[in-house]
PAGU-426864 format. One record per atom (N, C-alpha, C): x negated, y negated, z; residue in one letter. Coordinates in steps of 0.02 Angstrom, whole numbers, padded with zeros to 5 digits, always signed. Layout:
<nodes>
XYZA/...
</nodes>
This chain:
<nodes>
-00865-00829+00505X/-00864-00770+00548X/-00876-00708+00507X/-00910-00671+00518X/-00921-00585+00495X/-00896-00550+00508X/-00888-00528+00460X/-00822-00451+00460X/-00829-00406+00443X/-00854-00355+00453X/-00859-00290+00409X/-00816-00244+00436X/-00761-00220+00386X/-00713-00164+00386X/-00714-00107+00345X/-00712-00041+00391X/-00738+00007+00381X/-00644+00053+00338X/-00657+00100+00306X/-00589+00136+00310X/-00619+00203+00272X/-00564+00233+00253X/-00589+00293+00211X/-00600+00365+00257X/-00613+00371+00324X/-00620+00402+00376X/-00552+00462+00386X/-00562+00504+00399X/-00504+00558+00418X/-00522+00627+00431X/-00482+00682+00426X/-00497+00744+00437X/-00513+00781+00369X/-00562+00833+00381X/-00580+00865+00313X/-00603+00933+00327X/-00607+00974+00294X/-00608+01033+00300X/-00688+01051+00311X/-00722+01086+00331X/-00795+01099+00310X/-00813+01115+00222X/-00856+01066+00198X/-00849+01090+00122X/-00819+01044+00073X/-00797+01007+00121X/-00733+00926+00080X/-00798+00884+00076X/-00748+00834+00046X/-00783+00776+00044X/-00739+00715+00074X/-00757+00672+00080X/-00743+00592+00073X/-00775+00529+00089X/-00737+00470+00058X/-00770+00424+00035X/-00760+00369+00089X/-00801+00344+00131X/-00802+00282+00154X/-00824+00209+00133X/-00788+00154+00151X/-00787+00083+00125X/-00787+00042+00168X/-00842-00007+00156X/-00851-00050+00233X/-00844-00121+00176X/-00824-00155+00199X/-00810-00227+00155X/-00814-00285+00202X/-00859-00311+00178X/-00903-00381+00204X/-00868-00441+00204X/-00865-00476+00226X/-00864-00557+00211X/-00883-00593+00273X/-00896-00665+00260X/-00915-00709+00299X/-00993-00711+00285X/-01013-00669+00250X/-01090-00657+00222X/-01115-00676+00153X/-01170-00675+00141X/-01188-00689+00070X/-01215-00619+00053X/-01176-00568+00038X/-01193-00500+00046X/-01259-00463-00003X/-01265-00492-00057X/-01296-00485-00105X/-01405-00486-00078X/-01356-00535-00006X/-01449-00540+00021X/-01467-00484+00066X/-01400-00454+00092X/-01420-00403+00157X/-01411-00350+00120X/-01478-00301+00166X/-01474-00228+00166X/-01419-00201+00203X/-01388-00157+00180X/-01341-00134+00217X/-01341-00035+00237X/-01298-00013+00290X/-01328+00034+00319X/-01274+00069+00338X/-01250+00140+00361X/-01209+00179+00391X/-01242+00217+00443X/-01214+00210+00498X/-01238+00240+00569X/-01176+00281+00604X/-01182+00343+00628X/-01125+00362+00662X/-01135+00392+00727X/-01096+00393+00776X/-01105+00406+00846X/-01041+00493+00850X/-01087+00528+00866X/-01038+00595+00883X/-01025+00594+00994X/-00970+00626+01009X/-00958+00611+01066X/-01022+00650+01103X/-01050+00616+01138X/-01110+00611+01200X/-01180+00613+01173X/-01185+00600+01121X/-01231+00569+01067X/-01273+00517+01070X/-01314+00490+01053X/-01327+00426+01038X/-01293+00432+00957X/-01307+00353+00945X/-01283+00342+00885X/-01366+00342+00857X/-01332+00348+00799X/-01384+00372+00741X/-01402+00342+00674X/-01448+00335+00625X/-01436+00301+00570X/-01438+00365+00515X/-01389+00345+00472X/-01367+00388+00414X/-01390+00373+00342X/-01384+00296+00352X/-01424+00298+00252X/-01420+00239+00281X/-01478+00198+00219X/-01478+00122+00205X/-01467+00116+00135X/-01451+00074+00101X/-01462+00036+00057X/-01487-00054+00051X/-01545-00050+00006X/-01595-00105+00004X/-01550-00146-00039X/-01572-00206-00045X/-01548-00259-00081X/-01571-00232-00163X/-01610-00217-00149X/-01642-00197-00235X/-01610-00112-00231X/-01565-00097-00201X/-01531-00049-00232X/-01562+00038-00220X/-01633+00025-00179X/-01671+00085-00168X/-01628+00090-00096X/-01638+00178-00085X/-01589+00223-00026X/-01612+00249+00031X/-01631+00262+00084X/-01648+00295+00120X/-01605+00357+00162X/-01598+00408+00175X/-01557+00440+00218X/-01582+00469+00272X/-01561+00485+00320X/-01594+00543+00377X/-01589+00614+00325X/-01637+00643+00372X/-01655+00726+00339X/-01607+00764+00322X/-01528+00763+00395X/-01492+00820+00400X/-01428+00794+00337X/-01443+00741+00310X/-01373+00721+00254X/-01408+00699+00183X/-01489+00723+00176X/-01482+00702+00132X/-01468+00774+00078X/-01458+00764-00011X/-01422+00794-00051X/-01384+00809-00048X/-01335+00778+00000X/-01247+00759+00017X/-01209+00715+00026X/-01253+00682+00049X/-01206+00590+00060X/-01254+00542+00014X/-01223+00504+00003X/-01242+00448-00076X/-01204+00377-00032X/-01266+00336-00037X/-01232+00286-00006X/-01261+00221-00067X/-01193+00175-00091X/-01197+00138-00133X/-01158+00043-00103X/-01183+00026-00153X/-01153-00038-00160X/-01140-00076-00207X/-01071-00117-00207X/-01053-00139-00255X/-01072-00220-00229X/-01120-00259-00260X/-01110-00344-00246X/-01062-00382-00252X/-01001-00382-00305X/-00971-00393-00321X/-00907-00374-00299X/-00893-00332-00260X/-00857-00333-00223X/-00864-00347-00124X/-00908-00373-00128X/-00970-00352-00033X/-00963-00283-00004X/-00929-00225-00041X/-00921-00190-00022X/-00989-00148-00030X/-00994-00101+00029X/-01043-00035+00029X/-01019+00032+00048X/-01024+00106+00024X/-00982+00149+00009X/-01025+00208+00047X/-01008+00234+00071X/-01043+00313+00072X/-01008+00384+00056X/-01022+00397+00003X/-00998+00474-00030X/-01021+00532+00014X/-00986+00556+00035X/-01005+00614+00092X/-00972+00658+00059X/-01007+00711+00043X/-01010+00805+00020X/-01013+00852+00074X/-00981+00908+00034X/-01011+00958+00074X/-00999+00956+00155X/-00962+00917+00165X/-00970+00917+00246X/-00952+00974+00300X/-00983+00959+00350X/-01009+01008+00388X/-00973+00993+00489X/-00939+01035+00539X/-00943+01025+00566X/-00977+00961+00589X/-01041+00971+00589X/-01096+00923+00643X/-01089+00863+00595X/-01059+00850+00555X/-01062+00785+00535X/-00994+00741+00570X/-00966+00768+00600X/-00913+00740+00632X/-00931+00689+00690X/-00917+00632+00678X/-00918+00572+00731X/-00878+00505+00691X/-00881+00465+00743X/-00867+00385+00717X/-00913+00356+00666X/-00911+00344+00608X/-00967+00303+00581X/-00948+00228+00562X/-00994+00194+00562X/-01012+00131+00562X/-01045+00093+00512X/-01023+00044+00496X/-01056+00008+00446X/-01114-00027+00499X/-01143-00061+00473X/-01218-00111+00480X/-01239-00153+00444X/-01253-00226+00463X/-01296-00268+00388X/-01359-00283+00452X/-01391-00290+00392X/-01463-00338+00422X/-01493-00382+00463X/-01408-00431+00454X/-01399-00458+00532X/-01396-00442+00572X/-01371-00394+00612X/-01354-00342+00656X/-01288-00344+00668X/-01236-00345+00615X/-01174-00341+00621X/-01167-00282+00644X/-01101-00269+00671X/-01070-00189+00681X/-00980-00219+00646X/-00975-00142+00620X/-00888-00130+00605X/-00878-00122+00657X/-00794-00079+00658X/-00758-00065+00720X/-00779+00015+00727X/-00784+00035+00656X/-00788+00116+00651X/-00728+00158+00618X/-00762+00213+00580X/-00698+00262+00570X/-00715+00317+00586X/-00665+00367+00616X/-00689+00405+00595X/-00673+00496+00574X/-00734+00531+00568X/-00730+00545+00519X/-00731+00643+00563X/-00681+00676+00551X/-00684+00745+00592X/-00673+00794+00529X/-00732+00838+00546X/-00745+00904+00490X/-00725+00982+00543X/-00676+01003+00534X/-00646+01057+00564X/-00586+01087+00509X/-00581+01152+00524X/-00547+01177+00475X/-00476+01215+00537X/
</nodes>
């Protein structure tokens, strides 16, 4: 069974940072791309970064040179470093693998 659990999620000031952690199992993680997507209320949900198996990144426009999204194989875990944050980055975010897993979500509110 697949599991991906998300944590790291909370309140932050505009300008903070923090770190989210989605941790895999039931997978052979090392083969899937993995991804962060977040849904703000009356939104669609959205995609935020990928990371490739070979370690290359993709982000949307409005986060990139602020969020860093990594992975460790060795642990199945995948991370996203979020900077600088901003109001509008506030929603639920979500892990993703390749399969089309979903987490449960954390999330994540930028208000001061």
């Amino acid at each position: 069974q697949v599991q991906l659990v998300e944590s790291g999620g909370g309140l932050v000031q505009p300008g903070g940072s923090l770190r989210l952690s989605c941790a895999a199992s039931g997978i052979i993680f090392h083969y899937y791309n993995m991804a962060w997507y977040r849904q703000a209320p009356g939104k669609q949900r959205e995609l935020v970064a990928t990371i490739y198996t070979r370690y290359n990144t993709e982000y949307t426009d409005s986060v990139k040179g602020r969020f860093t999204i990594s992975r460790d194989n060795a642990k199945n875990t995948v991370y996203l470093q979020m900077d600088s944050l901003k109001p509008e980055d506030t929603a639920v975010y979500y892990c993703h693998n390749q399969a089309g897993d979903w987490g449960q979500g954390t999330q994540v509110t930028v208000s001061s």
